[in-house]
C-alpha positions as CSV (number, residue, x, y, z in Angstrom):
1,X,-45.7,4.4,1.9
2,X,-43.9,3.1,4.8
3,X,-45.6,0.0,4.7
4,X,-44.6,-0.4,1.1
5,X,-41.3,0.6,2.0
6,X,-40.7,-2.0,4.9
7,X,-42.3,-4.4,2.8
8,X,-39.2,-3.9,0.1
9,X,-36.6,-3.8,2.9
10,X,-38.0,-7.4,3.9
11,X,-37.8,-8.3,0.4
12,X,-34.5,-7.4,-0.2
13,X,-33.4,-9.2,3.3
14,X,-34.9,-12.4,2.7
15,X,-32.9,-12.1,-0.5
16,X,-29.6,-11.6,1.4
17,X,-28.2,-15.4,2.1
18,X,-29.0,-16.1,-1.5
19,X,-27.0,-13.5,-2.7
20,X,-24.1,-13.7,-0.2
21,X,-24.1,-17.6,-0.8
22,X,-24.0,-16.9,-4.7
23,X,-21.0,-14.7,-3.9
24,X,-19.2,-16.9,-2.1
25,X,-19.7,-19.3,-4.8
26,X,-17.9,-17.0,-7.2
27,X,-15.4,-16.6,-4.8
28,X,-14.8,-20.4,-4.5
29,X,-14.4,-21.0,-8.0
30,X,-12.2,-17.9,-8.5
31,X,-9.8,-18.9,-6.2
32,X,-9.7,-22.3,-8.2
33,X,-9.4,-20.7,-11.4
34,X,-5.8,-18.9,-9.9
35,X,-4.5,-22.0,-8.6
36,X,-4.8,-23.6,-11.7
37,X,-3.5,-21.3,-13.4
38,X,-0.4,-20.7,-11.2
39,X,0.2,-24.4,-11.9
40,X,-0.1,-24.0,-15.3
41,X,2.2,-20.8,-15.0
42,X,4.3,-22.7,-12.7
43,X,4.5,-25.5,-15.2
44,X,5.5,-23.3,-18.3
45,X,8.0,-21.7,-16.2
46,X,9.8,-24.7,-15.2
47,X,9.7,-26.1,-18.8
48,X,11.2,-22.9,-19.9
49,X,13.7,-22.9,-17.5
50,X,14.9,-25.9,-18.2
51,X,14.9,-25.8,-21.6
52,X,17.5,-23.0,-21.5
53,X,19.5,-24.7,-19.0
54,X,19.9,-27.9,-21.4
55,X,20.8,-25.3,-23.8
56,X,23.5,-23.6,-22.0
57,X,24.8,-26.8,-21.0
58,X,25.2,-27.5,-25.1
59,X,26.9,-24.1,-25.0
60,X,29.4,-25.1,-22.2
61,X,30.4,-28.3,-24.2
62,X,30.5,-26.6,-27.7
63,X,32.8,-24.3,-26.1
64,X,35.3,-26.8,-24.3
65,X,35.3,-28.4,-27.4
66,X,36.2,-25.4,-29.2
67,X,38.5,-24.5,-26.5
68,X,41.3,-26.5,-27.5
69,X,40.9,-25.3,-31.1
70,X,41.4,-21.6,-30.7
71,X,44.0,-19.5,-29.2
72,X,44.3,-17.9,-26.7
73,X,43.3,-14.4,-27.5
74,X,40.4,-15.9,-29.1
75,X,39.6,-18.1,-26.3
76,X,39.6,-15.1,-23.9
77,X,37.5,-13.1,-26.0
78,X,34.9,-16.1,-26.7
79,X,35.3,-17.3,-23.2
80,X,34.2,-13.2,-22.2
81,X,31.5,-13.0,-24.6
82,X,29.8,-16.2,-23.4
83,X,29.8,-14.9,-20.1
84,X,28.1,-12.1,-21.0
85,X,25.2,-14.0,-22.8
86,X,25.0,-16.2,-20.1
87,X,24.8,-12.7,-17.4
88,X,21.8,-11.6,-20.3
89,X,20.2,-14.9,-20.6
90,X,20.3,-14.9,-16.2
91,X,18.5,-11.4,-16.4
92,X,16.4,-12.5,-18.6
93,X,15.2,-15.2,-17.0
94,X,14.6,-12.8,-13.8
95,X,12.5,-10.7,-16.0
96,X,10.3,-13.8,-17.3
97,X,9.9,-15.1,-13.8
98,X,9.1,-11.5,-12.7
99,X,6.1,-11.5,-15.8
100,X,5.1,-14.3,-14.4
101,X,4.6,-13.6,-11.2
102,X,2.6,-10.5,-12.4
103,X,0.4,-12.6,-14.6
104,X,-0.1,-14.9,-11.6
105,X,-0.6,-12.1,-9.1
106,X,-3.1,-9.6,-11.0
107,X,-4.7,-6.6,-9.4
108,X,-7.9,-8.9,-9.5
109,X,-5.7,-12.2,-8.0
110,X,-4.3,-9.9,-5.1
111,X,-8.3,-8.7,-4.7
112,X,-9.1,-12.2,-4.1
113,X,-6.3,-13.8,-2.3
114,X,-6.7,-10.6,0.5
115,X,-10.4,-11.7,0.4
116,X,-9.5,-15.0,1.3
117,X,-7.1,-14.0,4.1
118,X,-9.9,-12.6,5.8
């Protein structure tokens, strides 16, 4: 039996490199998988975020050019409202790029990249 036994052990070392190289394969192309997907996340997020600062910008000159058409009670109360969509749309954008950093970072990215800093 310990014969048979040894016999395994060497088995199962001369198996070793190929396993630990076929691990570090997986690695490898894991940690390529997250940075192309942080680009693409990256991407998205600076499409998005640009897309709602073109539209804020339309907001700004909609409301100069409806500035000189209201009074002033009006202007006050449109003038507050607008900042307070503008506050929601900032926090909203926090909580996107906050998402997005979660969807980047995963429990299984954050595994990796700590593997990698090794």
């Amino acid at each position: 039996r310990q014969g048979e036994s040894d016999r395994l052990v060497l088995a199962k070392a001369s198996q070793l490199p190929s396993v630990v190289e076929a691990e570090l394969l997986a690695i490898s192309k894991e940690r390529d998988d997250l940075r192309k997907q942080k680009i693409v996340e990256e991407e998205k997020f600076w499409k998005y975020y640009e897309s709602l600062c073109d539209r804020l910008d339309i907001a700004e000159s909609v409301l100069s050019e409806q500035r000189l058409k209201l009074h002033p009670q009006e202007v006050k109360t449109t003038s507050e409202w607008l900042a307070a969509r503008c506050d929601a749309m900032c926090l909203k954008l926090k909580v996107l790029r906050g998402q997005l950093l979660c969807d980047t970072y995963s429990p299984k990215a954050v595994a990796a990249l700590k593997h990698i800093r090794k």
